[in-house]
C-alpha positions in Angstrom: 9.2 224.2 214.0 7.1 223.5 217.0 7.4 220.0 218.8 4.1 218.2 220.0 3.7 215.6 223.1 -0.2 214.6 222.5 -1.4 213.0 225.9 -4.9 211.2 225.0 -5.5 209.5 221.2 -9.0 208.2 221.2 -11.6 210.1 218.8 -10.1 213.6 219.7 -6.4 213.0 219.6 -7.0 211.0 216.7 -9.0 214.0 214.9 -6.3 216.3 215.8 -3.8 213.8 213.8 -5.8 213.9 210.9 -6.2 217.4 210.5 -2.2 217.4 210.4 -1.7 215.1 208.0 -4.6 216.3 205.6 -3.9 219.9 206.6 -0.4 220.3 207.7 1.0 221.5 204.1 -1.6 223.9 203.6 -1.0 225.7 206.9 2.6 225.8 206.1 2.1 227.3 203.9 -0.4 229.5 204.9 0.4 230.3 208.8 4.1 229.1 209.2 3.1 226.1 211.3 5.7 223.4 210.8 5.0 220.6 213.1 6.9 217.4 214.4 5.2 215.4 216.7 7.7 213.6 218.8 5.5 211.6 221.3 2.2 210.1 221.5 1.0 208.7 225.1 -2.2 207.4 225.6 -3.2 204.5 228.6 -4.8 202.3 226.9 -3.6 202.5 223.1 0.2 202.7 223.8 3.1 205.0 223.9 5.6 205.8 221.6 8.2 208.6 221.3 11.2 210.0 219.0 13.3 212.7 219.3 13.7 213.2 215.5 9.5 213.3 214.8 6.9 210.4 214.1 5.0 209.7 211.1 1.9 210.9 211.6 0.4 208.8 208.8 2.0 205.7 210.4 0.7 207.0 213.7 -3.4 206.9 212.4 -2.3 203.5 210.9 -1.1 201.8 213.9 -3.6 203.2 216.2 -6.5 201.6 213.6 -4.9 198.2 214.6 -6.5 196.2 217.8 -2.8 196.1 219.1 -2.8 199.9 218.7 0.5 201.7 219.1 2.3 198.8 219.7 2.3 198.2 215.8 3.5 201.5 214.9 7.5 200.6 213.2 10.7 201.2 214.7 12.6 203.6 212.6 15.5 204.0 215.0 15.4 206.4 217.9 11.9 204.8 219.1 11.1 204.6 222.5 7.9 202.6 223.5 5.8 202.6 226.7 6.3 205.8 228.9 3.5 206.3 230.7 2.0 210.2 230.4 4.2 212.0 233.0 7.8 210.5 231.1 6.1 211.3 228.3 6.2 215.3 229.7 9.6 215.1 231.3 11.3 213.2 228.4 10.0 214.1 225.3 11.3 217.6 224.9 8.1 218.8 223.4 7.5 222.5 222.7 3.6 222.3 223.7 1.6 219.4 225.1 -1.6 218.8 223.1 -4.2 217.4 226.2 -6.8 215.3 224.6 -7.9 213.0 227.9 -11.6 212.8 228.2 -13.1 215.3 230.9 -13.6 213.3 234.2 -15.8 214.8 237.4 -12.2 214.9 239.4 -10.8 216.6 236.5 -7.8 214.2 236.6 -5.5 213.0 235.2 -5.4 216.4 232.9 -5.1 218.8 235.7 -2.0 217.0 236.9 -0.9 216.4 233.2 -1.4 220.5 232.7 0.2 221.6 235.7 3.1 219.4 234.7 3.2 220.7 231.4 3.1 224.1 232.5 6.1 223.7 235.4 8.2 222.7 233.2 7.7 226.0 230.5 5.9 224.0 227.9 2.7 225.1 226.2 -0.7 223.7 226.5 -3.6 222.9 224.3 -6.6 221.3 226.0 -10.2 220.5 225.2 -10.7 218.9 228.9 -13.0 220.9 230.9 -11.8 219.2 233.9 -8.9 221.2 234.8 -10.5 224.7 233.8 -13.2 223.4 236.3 -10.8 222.1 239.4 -8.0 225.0 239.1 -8.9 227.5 236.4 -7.1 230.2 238.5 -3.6 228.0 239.4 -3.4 227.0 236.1 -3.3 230.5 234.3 -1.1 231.7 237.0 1.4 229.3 235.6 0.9 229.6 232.7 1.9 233.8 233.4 4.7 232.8 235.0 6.3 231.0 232.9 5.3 233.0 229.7 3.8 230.2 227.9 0.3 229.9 226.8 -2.8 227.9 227.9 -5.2 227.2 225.0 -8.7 226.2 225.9 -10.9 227.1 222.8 -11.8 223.2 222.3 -13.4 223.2 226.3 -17.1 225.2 225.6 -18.9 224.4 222.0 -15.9 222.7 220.7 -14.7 223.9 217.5 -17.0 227.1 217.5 -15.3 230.2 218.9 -17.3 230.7 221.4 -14.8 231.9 224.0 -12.7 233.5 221.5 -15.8 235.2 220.4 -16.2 237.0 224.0 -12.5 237.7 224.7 -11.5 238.9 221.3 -14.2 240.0 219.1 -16.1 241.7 222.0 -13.0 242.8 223.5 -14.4 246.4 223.6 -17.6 245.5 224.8 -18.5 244.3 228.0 -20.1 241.2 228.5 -23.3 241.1 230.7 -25.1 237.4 230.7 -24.3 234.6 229.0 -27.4 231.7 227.8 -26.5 229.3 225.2 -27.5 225.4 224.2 -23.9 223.9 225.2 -24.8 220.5 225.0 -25.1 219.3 221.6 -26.2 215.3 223.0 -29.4 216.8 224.6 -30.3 219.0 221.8 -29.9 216.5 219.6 -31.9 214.1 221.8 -34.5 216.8 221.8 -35.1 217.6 218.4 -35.4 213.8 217.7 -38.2 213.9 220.2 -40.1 216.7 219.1 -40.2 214.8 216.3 -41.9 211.6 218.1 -38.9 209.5 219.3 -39.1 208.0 222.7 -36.6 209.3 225.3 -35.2 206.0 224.5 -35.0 205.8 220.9 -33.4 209.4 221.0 -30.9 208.2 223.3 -30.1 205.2 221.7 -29.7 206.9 218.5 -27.4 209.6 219.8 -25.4 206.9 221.2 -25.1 205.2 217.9 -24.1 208.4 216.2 -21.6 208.8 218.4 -23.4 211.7 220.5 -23.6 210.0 223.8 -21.1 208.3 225.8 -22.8 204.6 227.0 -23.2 206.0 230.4 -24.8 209.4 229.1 -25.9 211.0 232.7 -22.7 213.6 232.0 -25.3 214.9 229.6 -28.9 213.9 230.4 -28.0 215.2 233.7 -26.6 218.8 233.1 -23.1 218.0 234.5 -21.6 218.7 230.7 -23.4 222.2 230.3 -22.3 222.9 234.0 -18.9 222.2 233.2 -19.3 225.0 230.6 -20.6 227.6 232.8 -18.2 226.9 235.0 -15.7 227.9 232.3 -17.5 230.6 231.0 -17.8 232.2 234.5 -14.2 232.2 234.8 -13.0 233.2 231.2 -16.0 235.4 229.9 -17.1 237.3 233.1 -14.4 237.2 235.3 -16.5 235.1 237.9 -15.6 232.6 240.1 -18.0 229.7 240.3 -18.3 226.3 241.6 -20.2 223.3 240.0 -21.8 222.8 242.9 -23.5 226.3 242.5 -24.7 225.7 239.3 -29.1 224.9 240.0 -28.8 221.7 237.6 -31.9 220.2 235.6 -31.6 217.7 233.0 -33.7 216.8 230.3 -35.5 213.7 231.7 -38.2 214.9 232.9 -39.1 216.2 229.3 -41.6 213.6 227.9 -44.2 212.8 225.6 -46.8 215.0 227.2 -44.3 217.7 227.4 -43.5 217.3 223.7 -46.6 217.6 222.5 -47.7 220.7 224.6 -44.6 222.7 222.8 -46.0 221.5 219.5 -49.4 222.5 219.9 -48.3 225.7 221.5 -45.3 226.0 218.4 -42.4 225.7 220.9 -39.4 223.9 221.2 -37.8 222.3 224.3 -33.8 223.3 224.8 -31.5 222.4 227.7 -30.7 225.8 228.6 -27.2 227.1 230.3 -27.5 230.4 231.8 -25.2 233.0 233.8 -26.7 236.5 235.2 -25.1 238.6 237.3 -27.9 241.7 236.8 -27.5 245.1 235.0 -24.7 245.8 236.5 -22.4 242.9 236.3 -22.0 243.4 240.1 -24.8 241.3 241.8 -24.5 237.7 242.9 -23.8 235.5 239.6 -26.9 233.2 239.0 -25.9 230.0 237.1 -28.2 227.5 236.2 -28.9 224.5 233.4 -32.4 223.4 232.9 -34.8 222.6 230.3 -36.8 225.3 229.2 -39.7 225.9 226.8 -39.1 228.3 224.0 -41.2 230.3 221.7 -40.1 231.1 217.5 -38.9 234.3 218.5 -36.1 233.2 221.0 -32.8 232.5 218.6 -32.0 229.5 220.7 -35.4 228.0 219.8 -33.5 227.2 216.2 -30.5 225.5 217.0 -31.2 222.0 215.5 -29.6 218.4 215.8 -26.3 217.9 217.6 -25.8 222.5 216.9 -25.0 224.7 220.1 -25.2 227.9 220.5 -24.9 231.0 223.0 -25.9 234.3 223.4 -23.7 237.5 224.8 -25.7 240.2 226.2 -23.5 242.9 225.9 -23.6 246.7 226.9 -22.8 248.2 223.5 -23.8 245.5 220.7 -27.1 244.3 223.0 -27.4 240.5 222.3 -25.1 239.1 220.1 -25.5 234.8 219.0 -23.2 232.7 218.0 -24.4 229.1 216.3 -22.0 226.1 215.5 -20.7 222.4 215.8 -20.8 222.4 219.9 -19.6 218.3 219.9 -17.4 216.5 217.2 -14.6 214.5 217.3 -13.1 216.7 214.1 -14.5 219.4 215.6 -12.7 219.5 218.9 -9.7 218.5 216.5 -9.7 221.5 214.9 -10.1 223.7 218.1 -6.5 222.1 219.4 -5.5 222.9 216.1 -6.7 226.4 215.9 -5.1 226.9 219.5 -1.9 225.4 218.2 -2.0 228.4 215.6 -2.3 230.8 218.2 1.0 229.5 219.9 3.0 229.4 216.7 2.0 233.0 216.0 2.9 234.4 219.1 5.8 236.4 219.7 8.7 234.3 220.7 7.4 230.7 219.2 8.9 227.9 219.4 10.8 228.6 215.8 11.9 231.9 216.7 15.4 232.6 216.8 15.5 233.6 220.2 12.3 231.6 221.3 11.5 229.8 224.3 11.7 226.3 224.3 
């Protein structure tokens, strides 16, 4: 059995519930994953914690309420109202499940994955924010204390995008790396093409649940950033600052430009795109802009709210990968799927013998 603190229950944390309530006896069954989630810590929706497991069921329930966790029933044991770090040091979790949203400082879910990681407890994150701010300290501690760091969720959320490249193409090396990463933009370009207003595409994405209400984090390029960022790090083996990423976002695409990519049967993307040359060796070129693209370019087809990337590799040549890039289910499942990965390692939490 494998204990779970989950720090952050909006839309993601919540997903990630769900899926273990509507999925939990399958994978039993299936995988050997036996979970007991024995806290839930979240700023604005309440706290609550038990050694001996909450209902998950009564969990979703309570947080459905206005009062949020504050409603969810005392069944003896129940402690209310520790804030996110008690929630680490007292909860005796097994792996801390980091849903938080991504902030430009990257806190609080750097502190609450360094914390996490000190004290020999896994972590599953779909923040970019800590990947982007200490990418380096945090796998070092991670090594050190022989627990892993999952961060599948962080670039195209539930897609395996970074799974893809680390696993799949383990035998390969990786080259460049150009993908649509921001599934708000491509979804607020594909509602233009089709004769929406830069408005009326915004406002829709916003109502589908696409774009935050302040939406510069994608209209800007910070989002797809973020992601190269992360892919620098994980796929190439780069270092690389936000700051170095040449960022372009997507309002500058408008009517005119619309209907010169129809006329010439192209299609507007927000492209991400790392390039170190040939060699892998030159200086790593990063940037995120729109670009127009012709039938024949793969990424010309990714429609609505899809990402995808592209791996040009030495052996394999280019190699694309389309899926769900945004989602609150989908980024569920990728702190589920990492969970998996934890439970199946040598030495789980379970194990006779395993670390706790």
């Amino acid at each position: 059995m494998v204990r779970v603190a989950l720090i952050g229950c909006g839309g993601v944390g919540q997903a990630f519930l769900d899926l273990l309530r509507d999925r939990g006896p399958e994978l039993g069954a299936r995988h050997g994953l036996d979970v007991l989630v024995v806290a839930v810590s979240d700023p604005v929706r309440g706290a609550v914690a038990r050694a001996e497991g909450l209902d998950v069921g009564a969990l979703l329930a309570a947080l459905k309420t206005t009062q949020g966790l504050a409603t969810y029933p005392d069944q003896g044991g129940l402690s209310r109202g520790w804030d996110s770090l008690d929630t680490l040091a007292r909860a005796d979790a097994d792996v801390m499940v980091e849903a938080t949203p991504t902030t430009p400082s990257g806190e609080p879910a750097t502190t609450h994955c360094r914390t996490a990681l000190e004290r020999g407890q896994h972590v599953v994150t779909s923040n970019k924010g800590p990947l982007v701010h200490a990418y380096d300290e945090l796998f070092h501690a991670a090594a050190a204390r022989g627990v892993r760091l999952g961060i599948e969720g962080t670039v195209m959320s539930g897609t395996p995008a970074l799974r893809l490249a680390r696993e799949t193409l383990a035998g390969d090396t990786v080259r460049s790396v150009r993908g649509v990463l921001n599934g708000t933009t491509n979804f607020m370009l594909s509602r233009m093409e089709g004769g929406a207003s830069y408005a009326a595409a915004l406002a829709e994405a916003q109502a589908a649940g696409y774009a935050e209400a302040d939406p510069r984090g994608d209209v800007e390029g910070w989002d797809a950033a973020y992601k190269l960022v992360i892919l620098a790090r994980h796929v190439l083996g780069r270092p690389l600052a936000v700051d170095d990423v040449e960022r372009t976002g997507i309002t500058a695409v408008g009517d005119l430009q619309q209907a010169e990519a129809r006329d010439r049967g192209q299609h507007w993307r927000l492209v991400a795109s790392l390039d170190a040359g040939d060699a892998g060796e030159g200086p790593l070129r990063a940037r995120v802009r729109p670009e127009r693209l012709g039938a024949e370019d793969p990424l010309a087809a990714v429609p609505g709210a899809m990402n995808a990337i592209t791996y040009r590799t030495d052996l394999l040549g280019a190699v694309t990968l389309m899926g769900p890039g945004a989602g609150r289910r989908e980024t569920g499942y990728a702190l589920l799927r990492d969970l998996l990965d934890v439970v199946r390692a040598p030495g789980h939490p379970g194990d006779e013998g395993g670390a706790r």
